[in-house]
N, CA, C and O atoms as CSV, one atom per row, in Angstrom:
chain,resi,resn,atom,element,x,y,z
A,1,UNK,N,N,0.833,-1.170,0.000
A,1,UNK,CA,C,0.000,0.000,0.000
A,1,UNK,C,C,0.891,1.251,0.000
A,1,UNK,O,O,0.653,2.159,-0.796
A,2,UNK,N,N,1.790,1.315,0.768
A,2,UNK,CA,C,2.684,2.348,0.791
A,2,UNK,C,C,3.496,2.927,-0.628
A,2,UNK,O,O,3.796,4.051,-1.029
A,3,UNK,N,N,3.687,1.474,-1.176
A,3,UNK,CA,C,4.864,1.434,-2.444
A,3,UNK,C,C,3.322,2.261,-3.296
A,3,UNK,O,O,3.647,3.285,-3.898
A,4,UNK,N,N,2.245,2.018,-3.356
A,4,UNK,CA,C,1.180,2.529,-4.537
A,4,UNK,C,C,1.263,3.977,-4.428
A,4,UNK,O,O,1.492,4.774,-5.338
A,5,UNK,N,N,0.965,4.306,-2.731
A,5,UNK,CA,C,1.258,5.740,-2.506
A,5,UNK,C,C,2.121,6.392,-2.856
A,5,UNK,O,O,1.816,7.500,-3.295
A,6,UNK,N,N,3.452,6.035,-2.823
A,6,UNK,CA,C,4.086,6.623,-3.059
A,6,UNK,C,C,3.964,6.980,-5.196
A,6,UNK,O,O,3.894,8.041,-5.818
A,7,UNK,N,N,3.986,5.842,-5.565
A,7,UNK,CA,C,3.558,5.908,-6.997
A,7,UNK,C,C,2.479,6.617,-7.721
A,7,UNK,O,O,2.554,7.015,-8.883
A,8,UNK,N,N,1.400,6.745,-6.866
A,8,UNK,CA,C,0.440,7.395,-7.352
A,8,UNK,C,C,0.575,8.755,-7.147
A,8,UNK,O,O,0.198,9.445,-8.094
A,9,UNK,N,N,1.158,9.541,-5.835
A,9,UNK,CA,C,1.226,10.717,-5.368
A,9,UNK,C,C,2.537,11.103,-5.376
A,9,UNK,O,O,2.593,12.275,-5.005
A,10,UNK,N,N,3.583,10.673,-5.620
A,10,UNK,CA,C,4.654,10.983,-5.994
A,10,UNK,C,C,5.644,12.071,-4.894
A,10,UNK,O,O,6.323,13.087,-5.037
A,11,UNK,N,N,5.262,11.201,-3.816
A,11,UNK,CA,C,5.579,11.915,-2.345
A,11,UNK,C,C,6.789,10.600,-1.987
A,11,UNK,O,O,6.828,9.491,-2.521
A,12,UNK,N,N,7.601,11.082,-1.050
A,12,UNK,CA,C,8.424,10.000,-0.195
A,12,UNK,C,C,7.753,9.433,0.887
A,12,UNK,O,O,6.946,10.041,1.589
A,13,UNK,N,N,8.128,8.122,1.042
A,13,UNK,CA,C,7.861,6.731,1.765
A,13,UNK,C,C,8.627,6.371,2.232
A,13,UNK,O,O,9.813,6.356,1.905
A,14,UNK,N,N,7.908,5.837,3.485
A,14,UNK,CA,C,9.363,4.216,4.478
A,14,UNK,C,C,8.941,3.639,4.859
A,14,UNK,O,O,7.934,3.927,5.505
A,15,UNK,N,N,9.356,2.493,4.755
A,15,UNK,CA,C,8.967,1.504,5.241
A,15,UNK,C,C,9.576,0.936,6.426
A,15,UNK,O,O,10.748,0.565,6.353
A,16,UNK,N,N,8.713,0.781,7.873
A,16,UNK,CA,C,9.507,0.258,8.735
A,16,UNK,C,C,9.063,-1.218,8.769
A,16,UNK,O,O,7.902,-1.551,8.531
A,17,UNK,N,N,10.010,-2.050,9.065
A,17,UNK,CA,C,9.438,-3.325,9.684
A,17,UNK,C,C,10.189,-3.887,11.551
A,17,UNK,O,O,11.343,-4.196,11.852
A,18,UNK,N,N,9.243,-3.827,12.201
A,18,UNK,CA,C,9.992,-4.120,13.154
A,18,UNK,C,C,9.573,-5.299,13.986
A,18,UNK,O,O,8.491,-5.632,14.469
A,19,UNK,N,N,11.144,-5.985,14.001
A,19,UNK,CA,C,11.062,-7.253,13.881
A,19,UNK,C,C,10.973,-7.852,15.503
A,19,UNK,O,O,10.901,-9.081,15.525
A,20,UNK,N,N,10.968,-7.309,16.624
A,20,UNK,CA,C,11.556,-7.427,17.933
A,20,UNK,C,C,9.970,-6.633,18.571
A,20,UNK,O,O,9.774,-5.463,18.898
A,21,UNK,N,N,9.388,-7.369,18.568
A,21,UNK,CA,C,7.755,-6.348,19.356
A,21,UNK,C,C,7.505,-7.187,20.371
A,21,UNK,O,O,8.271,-8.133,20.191
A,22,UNK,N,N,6.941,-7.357,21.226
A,22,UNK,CA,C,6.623,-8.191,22.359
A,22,UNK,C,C,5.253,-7.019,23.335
A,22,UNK,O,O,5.123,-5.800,23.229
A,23,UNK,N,N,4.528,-7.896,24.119
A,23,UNK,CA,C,3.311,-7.331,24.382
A,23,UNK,C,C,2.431,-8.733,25.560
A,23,UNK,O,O,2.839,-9.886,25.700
A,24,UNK,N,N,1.574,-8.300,26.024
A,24,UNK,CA,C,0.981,-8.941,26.856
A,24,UNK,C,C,0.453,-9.815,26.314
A,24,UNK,O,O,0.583,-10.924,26.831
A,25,UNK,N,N,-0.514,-9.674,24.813
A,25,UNK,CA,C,-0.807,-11.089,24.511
A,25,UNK,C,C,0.192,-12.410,23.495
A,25,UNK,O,O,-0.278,-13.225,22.702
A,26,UNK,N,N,1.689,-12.210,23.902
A,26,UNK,CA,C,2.458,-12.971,23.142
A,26,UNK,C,C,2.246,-14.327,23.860
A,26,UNK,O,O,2.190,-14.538,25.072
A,27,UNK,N,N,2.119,-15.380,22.610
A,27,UNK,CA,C,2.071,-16.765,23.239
A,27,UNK,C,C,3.481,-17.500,24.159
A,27,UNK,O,O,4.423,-17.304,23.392
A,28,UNK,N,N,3.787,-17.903,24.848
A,28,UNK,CA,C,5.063,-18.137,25.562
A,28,UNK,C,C,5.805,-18.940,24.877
A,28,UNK,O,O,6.958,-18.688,25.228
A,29,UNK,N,N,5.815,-19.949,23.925
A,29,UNK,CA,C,5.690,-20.783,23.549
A,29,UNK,C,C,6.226,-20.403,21.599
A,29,UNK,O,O,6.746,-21.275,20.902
A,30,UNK,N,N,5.937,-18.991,21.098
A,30,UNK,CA,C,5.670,-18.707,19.953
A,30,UNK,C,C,7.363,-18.699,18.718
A,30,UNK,O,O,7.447,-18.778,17.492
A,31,UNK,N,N,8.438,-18.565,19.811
A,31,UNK,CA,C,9.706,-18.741,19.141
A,31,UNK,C,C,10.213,-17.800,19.425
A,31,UNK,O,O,11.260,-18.133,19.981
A,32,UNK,N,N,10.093,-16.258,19.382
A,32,UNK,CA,C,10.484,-14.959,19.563
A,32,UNK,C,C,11.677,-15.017,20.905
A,32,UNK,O,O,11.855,-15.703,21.911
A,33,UNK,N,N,12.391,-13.754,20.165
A,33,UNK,CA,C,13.360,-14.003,21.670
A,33,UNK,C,C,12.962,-13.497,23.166
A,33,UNK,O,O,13.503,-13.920,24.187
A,34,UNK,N,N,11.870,-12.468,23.122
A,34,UNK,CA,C,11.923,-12.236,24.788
A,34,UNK,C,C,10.668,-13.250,25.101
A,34,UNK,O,O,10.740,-13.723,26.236
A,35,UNK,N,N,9.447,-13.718,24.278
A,35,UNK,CA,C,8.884,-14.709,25.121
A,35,UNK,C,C,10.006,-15.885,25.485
A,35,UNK,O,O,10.206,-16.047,26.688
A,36,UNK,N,N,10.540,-16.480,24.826
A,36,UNK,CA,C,11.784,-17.804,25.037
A,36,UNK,C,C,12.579,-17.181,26.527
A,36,UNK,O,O,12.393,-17.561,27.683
A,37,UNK,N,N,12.995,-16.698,26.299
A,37,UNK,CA,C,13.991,-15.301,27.877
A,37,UNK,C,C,12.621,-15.777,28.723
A,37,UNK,O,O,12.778,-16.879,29.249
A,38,UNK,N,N,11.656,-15.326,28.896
A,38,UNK,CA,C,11.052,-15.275,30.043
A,38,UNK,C,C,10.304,-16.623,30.449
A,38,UNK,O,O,9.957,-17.070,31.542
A,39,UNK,N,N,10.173,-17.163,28.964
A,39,UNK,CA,C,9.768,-18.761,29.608
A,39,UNK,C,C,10.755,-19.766,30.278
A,39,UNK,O,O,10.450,-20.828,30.820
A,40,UNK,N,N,11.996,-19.225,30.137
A,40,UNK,CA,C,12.748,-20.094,29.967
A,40,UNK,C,C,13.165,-19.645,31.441
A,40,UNK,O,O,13.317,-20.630,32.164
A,41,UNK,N,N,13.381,-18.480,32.056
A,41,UNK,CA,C,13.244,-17.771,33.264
A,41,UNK,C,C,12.736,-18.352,34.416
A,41,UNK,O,O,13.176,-18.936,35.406
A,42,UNK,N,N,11.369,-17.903,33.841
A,42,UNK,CA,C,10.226,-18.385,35.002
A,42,UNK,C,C,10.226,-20.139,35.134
A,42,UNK,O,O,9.767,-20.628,36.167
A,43,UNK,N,N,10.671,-20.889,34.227
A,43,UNK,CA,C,10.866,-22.037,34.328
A,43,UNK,C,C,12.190,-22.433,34.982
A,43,UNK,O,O,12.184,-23.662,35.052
A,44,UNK,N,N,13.224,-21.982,35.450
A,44,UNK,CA,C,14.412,-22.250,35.994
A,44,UNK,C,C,15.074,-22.860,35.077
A,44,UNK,O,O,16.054,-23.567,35.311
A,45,UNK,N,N,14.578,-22.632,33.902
A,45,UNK,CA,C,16.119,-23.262,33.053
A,45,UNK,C,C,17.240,-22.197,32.725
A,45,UNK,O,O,17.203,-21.039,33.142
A,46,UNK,N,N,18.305,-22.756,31.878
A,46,UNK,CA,C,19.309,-21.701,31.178
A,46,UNK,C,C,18.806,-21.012,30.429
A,46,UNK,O,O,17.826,-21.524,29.888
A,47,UNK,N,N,19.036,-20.042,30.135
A,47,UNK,CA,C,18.904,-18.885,29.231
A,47,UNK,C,C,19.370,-19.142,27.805
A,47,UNK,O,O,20.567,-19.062,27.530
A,48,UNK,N,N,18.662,-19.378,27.100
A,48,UNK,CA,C,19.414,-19.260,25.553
A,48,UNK,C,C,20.248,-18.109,24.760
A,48,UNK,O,O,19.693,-17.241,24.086
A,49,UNK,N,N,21.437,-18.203,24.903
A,49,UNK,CA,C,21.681,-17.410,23.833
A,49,UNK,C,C,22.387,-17.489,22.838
A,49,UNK,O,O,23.284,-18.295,23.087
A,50,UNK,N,N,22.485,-17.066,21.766
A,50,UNK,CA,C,22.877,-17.406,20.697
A,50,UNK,C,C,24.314,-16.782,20.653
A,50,UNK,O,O,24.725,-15.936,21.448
A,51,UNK,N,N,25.061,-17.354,19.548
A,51,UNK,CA,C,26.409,-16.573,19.525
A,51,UNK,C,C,27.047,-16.628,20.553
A,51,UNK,O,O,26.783,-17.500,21.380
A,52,UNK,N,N,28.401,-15.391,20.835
A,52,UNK,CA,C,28.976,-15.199,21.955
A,52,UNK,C,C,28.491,-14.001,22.598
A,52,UNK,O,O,29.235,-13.041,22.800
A,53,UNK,N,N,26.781,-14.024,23.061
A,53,UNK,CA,C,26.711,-12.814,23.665
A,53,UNK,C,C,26.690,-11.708,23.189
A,53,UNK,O,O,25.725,-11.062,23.598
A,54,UNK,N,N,27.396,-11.123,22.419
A,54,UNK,CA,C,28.078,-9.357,22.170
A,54,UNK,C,C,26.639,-8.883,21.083
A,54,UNK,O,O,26.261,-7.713,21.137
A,55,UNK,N,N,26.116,-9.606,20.396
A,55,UNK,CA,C,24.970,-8.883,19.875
A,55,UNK,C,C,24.125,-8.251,20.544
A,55,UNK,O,O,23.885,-8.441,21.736
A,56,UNK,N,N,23.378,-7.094,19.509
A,56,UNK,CA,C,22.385,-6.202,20.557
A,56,UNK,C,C,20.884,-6.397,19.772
A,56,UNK,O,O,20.731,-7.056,18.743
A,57,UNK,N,N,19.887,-5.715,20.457
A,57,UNK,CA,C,18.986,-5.878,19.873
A,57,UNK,C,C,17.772,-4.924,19.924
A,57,UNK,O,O,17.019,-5.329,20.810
A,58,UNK,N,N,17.434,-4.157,19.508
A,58,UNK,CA,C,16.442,-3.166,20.276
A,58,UNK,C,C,14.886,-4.165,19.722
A,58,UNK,O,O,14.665,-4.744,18.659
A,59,UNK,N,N,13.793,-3.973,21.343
A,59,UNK,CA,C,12.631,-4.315,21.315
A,59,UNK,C,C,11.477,-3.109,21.646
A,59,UNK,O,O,11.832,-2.172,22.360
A,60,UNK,N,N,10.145,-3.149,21.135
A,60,UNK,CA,C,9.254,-1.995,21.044
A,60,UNK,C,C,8.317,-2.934,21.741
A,60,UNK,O,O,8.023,-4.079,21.396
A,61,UNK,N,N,7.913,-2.282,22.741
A,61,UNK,CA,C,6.533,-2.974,23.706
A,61,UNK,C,C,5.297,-2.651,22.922
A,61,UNK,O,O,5.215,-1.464,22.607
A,62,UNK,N,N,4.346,-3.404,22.546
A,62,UNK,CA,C,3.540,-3.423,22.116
A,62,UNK,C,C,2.354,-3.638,22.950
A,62,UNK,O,O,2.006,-4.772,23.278
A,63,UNK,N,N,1.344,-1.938,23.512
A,63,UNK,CA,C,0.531,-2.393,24.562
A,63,UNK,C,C,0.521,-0.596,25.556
A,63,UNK,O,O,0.945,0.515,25.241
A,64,UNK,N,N,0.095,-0.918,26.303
A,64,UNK,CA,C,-0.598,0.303,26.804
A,64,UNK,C,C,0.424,-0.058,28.586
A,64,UNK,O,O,-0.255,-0.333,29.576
A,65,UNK,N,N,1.319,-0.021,28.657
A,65,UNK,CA,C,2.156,-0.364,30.175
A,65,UNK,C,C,1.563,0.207,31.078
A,65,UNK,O,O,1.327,-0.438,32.100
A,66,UNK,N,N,1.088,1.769,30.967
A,66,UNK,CA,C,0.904,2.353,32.290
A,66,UNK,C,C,-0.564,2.145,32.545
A,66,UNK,O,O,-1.053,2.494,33.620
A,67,UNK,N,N,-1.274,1.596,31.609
A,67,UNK,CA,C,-2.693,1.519,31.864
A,67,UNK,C,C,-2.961,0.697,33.129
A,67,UNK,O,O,-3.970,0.993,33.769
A,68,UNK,N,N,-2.179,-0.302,33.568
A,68,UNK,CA,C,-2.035,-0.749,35.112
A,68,UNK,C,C,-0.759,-0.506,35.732
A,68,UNK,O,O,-0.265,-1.349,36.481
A,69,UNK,N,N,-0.289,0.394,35.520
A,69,UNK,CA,C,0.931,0.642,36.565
A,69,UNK,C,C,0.033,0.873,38.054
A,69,UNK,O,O,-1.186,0.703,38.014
A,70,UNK,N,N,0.526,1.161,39.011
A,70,UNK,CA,C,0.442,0.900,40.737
A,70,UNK,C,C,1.368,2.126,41.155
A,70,UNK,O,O,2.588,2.223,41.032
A,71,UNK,N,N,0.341,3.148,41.749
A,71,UNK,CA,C,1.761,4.144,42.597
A,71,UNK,C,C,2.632,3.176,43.329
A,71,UNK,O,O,2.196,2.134,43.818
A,72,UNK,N,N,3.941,3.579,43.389
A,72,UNK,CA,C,4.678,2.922,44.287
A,72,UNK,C,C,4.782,3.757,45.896
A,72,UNK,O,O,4.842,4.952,46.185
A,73,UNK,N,N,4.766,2.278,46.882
A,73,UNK,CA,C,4.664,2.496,48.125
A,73,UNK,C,C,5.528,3.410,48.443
A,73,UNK,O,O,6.122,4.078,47.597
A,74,UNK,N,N,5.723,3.559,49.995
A,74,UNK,CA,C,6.780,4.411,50.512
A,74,UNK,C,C,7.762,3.366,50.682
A,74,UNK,O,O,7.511,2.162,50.638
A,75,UNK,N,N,9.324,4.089,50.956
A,75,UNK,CA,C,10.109,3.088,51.367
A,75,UNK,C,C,10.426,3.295,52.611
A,75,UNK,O,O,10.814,4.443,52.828
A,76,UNK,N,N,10.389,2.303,53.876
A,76,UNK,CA,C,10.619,2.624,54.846
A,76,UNK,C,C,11.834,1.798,55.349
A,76,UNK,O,O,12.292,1.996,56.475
């Protein structure tokens, strides 16, 4: 749809794709790397990681976070 827009109206386009999203309704189970991290977590196993470590990765939360955030208590 984007590529038409741009063709028909003869304006600039981008395309993002982003590959690293994670969100409350991800299946645990689905392959992705932070559900695998946290199943694998909460289950007491090892951590998978690939390579030697040194890769990076940026992830985009997908979801509304503060819609249940909780004031935080006092600290005493």
């Amino acid at each position: 749809m984007t590529m038409a827009y741009h063709s028909q109206q003869g304006v600039d386009t981008s395309i993002a794709r982003i590959f690293n999203t994670y969100g409350p309704r991800m299946r645990p189970s689905d392959g992705r790397a932070v559900p695998t991290f946290v199943r694998q977590a909460l289950e007491g196993k090892p951590l998978t990681v690939f390579g030697d470590g040194s890769q990076t990765r940026s992830f985009l939360l997908r979801g509304r976070p503060h819609s249940r955030a909780r004031p935080a208590g006092r600290i005493r």
